[in-house]
VEXLUMFI-960557 format. One record per residue (C-alpha): residue in three letters; x, y, z. Coordinates in steps of 0.1 Angstrom, whole numbers, padded with zeros to 4 digits, always signed. Example, Ala and Ser with C-alpha at 12.3 -4.5 7.8 and 13.67 -1.06 7.14 Angstrom:
BEGIN
ALA+0123-0045+0078
SER+0137-0011+0071
//
This chain:
BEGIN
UNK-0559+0104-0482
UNK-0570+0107-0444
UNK-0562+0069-0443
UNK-0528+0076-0457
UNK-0521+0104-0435
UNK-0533+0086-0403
UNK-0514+0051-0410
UNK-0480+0071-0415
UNK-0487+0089-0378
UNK-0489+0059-0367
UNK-0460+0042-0382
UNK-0437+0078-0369
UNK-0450+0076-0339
UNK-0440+0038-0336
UNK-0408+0047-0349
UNK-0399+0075-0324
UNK-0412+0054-0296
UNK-0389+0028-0304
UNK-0358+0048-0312
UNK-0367+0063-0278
UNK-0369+0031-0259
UNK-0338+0020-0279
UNK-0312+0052-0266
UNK-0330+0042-0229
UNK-0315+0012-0228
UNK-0283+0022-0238
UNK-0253+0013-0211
UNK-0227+0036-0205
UNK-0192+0019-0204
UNK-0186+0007-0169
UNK-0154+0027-0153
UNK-0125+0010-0148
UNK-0096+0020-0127
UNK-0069+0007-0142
UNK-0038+0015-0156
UNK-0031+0040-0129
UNK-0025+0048-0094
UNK-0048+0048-0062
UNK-0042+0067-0037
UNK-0044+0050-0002
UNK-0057+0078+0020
UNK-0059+0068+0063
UNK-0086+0091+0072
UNK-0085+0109+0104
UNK-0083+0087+0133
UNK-0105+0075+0155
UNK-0133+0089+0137
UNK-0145+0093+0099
UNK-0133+0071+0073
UNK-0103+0065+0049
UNK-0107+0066+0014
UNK-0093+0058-0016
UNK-0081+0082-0048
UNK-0075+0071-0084
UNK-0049+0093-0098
UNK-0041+0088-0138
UNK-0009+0097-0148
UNK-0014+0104-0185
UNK-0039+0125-0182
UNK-0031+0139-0149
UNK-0065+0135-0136
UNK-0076+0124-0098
UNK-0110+0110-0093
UNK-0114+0113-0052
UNK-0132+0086-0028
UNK-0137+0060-0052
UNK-0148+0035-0029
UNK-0173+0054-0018
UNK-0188+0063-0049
UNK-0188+0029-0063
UNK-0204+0008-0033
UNK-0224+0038-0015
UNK-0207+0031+0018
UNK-0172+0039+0035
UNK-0142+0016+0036
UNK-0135+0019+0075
UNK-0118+0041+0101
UNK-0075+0039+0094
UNK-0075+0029+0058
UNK-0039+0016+0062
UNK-0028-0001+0028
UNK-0041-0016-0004
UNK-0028-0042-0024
UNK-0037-0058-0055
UNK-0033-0086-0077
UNK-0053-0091-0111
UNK-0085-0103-0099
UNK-0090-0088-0064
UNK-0077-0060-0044
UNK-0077-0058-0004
UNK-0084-0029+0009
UNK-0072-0030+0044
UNK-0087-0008+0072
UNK-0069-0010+0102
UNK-0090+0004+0132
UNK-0119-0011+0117
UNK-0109-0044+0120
UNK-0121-0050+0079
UNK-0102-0060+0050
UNK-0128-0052+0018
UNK-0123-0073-0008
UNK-0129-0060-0042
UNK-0132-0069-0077
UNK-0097-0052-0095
UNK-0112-0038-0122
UNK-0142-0018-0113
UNK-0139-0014-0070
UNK-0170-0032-0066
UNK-0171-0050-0029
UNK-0172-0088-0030
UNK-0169-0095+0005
UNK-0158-0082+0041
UNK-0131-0103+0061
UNK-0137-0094+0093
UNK-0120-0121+0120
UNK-0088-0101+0129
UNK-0090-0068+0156
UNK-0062-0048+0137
UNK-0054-0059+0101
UNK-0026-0037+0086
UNK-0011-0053+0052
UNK-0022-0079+0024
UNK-0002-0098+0002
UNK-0006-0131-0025
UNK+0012-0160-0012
UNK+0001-0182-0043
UNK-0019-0184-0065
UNK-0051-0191-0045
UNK-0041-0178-0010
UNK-0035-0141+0006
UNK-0017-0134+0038
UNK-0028-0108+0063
UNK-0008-0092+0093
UNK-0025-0085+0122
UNK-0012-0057+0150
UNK-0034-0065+0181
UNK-0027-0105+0181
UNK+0006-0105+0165
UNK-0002-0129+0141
UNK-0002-0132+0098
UNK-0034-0151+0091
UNK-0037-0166+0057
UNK-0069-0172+0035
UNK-0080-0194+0005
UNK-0087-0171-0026
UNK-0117-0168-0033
UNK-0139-0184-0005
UNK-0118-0168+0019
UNK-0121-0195+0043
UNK-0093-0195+0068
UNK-0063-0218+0056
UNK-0041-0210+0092
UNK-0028-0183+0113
UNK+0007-0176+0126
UNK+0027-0166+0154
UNK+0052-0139+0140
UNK+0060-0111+0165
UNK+0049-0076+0182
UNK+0033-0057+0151
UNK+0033-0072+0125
UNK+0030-0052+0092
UNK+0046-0052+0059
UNK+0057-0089+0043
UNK+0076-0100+0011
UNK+0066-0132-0004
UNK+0098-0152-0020
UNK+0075-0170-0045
UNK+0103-0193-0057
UNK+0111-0203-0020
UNK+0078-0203-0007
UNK+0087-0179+0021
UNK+0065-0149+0037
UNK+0093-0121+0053
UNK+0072-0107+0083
UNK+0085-0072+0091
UNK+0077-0071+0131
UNK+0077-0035+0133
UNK+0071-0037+0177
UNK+0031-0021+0173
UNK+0024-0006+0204
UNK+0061-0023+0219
UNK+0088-0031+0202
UNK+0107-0057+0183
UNK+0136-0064+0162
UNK+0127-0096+0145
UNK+0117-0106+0110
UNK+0099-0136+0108
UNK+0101-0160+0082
UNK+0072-0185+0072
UNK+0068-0216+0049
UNK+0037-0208+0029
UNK+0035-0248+0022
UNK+0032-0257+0057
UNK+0026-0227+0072
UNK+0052-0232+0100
UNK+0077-0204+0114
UNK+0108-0212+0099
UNK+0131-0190+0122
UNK+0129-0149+0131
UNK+0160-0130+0116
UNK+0176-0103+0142
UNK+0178-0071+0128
UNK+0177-0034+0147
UNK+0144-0024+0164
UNK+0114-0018+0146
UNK+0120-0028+0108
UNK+0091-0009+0092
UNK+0096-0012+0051
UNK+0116-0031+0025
UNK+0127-0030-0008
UNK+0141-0059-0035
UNK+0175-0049-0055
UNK+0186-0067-0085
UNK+0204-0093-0069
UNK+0174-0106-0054
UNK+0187-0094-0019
UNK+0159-0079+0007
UNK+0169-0042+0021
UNK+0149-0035+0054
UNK+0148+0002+0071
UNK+0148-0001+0110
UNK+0134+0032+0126
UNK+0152+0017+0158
UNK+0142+0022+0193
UNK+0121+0053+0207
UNK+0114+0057+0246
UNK+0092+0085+0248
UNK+0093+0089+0285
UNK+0134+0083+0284
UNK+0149+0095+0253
UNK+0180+0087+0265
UNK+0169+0052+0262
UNK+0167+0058+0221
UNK+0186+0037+0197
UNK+0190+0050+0163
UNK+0177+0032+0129
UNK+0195+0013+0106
UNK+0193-0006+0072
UNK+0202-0035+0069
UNK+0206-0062+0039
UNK+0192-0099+0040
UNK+0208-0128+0019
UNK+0173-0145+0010
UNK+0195-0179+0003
UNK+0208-0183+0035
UNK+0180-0157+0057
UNK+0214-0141+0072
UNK+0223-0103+0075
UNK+0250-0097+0050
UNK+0249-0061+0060
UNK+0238-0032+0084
UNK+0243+0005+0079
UNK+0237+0028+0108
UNK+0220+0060+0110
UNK+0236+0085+0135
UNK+0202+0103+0146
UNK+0188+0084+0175
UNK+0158+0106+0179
UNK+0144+0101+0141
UNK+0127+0071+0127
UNK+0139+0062+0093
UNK+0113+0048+0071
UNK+0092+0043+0041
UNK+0121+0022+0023
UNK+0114+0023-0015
UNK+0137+0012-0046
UNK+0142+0023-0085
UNK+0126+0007-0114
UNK+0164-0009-0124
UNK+0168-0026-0087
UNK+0196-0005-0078
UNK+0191+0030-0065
UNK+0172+0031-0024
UNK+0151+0059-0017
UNK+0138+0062+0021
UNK+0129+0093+0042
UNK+0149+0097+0077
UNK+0124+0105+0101
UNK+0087+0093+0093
UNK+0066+0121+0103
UNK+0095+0150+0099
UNK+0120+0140+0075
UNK+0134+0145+0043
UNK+0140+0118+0009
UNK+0171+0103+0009
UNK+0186+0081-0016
UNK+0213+0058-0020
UNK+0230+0034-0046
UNK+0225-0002-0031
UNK+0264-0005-0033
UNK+0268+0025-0009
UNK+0278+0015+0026
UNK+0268+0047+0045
UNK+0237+0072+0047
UNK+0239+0096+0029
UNK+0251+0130+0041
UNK+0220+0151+0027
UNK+0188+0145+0011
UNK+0174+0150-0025
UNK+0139+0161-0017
UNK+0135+0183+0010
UNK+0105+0185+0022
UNK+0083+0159+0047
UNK+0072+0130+0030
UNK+0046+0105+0055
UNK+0043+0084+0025
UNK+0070+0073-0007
UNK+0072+0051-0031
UNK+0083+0043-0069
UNK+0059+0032-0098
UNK+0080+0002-0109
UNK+0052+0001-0141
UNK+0064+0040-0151
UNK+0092+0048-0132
UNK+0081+0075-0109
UNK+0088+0084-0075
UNK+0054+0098-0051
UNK+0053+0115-0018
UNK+0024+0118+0002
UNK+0021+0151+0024
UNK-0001+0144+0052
UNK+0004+0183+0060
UNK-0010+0191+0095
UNK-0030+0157+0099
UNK-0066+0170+0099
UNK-0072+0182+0067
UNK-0064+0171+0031
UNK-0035+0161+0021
UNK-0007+0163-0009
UNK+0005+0141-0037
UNK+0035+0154-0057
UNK+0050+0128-0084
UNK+0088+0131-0092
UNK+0106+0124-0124
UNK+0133+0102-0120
UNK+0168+0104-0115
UNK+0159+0142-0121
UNK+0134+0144-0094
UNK+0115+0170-0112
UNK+0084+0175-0103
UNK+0057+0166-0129
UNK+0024+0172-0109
UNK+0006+0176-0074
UNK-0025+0172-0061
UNK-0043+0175-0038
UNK-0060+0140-0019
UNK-0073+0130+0011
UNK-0066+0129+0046
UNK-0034+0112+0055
UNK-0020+0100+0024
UNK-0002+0071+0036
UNK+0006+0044+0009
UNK+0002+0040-0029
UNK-0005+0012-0047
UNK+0006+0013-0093
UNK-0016-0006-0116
//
């Protein structure tokens, strides 16, 4: 009986061992962040770090600094943009000089480029090559996905920033927004050859675009600011590009020479512009891409440092950077409504979004 009693302890105690060892090993899902929207926050500059938000809209949730959580480390000082395509995202830190590559899904860090002094915005231009714009050298440098191995760089203009790649033409728009100067050029690039095609003349400092449904490119011009002469000022200006022929179809004055328009975004149907008229001060604006005059008055009014339009849900966001220092504001708008659904609150500088 002892025997008994003794061999089925020992078989129990075998048991719960291994149902022990068994819920040890155990993994946890691994967290994905995707579908949603990440929040592309600058940091304060000059010192700290930017970081990045995950903000999901169905369940109204925000998961703050997910960067930094996932790899242990910070993404760099000026986190100025993000963008993404299905494998990798480029997370682009500006006074840093680093553009962190990471795996879509899960944030993990793959690799650092680090070869450019002031990297500001990343796009695909192909299916195995990503273009970079580069303030301090004035330059778009472009890299083979996914060594990363330098295919070429390019000449383009004074600030370099946001670009639109025309896929079916195989041609980078290079918005030269003037960086620490100014300039009123948009330069065009074969991705094939990697040659400047020719620089399109537009009003100073074209700082954001938009697509409509015609396949025509919309650029917002915050125009010329002397801060030592304002008298000197120019005002902004949008203007409409004919991708077919790389002409200006169209430009539509602002009156306000002292604000800088900005932050150029466009409806889910291709048809409706919504841009703020002075980048650090102004209100939202919005106008029907048949309209050939700002409008008199805006439709959200209150500042907005950062806007733009989930093309995936329909949305409109605005980023409050409030007094600069301390954390910021998200507030997501219904559209055509512009009811607001939710806020929250993010990190320093909200500055760009990216939709997933």
């Amino acid at each position: 009986m002892r025997k008994f009693n003794l061999l089925a302890l020992i078989a129990c105690t075998s048991l719960a061992v291994s149902c022990s060892r068994d819920k040890d090993d155990v993994q946890l899902p691994e967290r994905l962040y995707q579908p949603g929207v990440l929040i592309v926050n600058e940091g304060p500059f000059g010192t700290g770090t930017g970081t990045l938000d995950f903000y999901d809209p169905q369940t109204r949730k925000l998961e703050s600094d997910i960067y930094q959580k996932v790899n242990g480390v910070p993404i760099g000082n000026i986190f100025q943009s993000a963008f993404f395509d299905l494998a990798f995202g480029y997370l682009v830190a500006n006074n840093s000089g680093a553009v962190r590559v990471v795996d879509a899904s899960n944030i993990k860090l793959v690799r650092s480029i680090e070869d450019m002094a002031s990297p500001r915005y990343a796009v695909k231009t192909g299916t195995s090559s990503v273009a970079i714009s580069d303030w301090a050298s004035g330059k778009v440098f472009f890299y083979q996905t996914p060594t990363y191995s330098k295919l070429a760089e390019v000449e383009s203009g004074n600030g370099p920033e946001r670009m639109y790649f025309n896929q079916a033409a195989n041609k980078l728009y290079v918005l030269n927004s003037g960086g620490f100067f100014t300039d009123s050029t948009i330069s065009v690039i074969n991705t094939t050859n990697y040659q400047l095609i020719k620089k399109i003349q537009v009003p100073f400092n074209p700082n954001a675009f938009a697509v409509d449904r015609d396949g025509k490119l919309w650029v917002i011009c915050g125009g010329r600011k002397d801060f030592t002469n304002p008298t000197n000022n120019t005002p902004g200006a949008l203007v409409r590009i004919n991708m077919s022929t790389d002409q200006v179809e169209a430009t539509i004055s602002f009156t306000d020479a002292d604000k800088f328009p900005s932050n150029l975004t466009i409806n889910r149907d291709k048809d409706v512009l919504y841009f703020v008229d002075d980048k650090y001060f102004g209100s939202v604006y919005r106008m029907n891409i048949t309209s050939m005059s700002v409008p008199a008055a805006p439709v959200i009014n209150r500042t907005a440092y950062a806007l733009a339009i989930d093309d995936l849900r329909g949305d409109l966001y605005v980023g409050d950077a409030g007094n600069f220092n301390q954390a910021g504001k998200m507030i997501r708008y219904q559209i055509p409504a512009l009811t607001p659904v939710d806020s929250q609150q993010v990190g320093i500088i909200p500055g760009n979004f990216t939709f997933r």
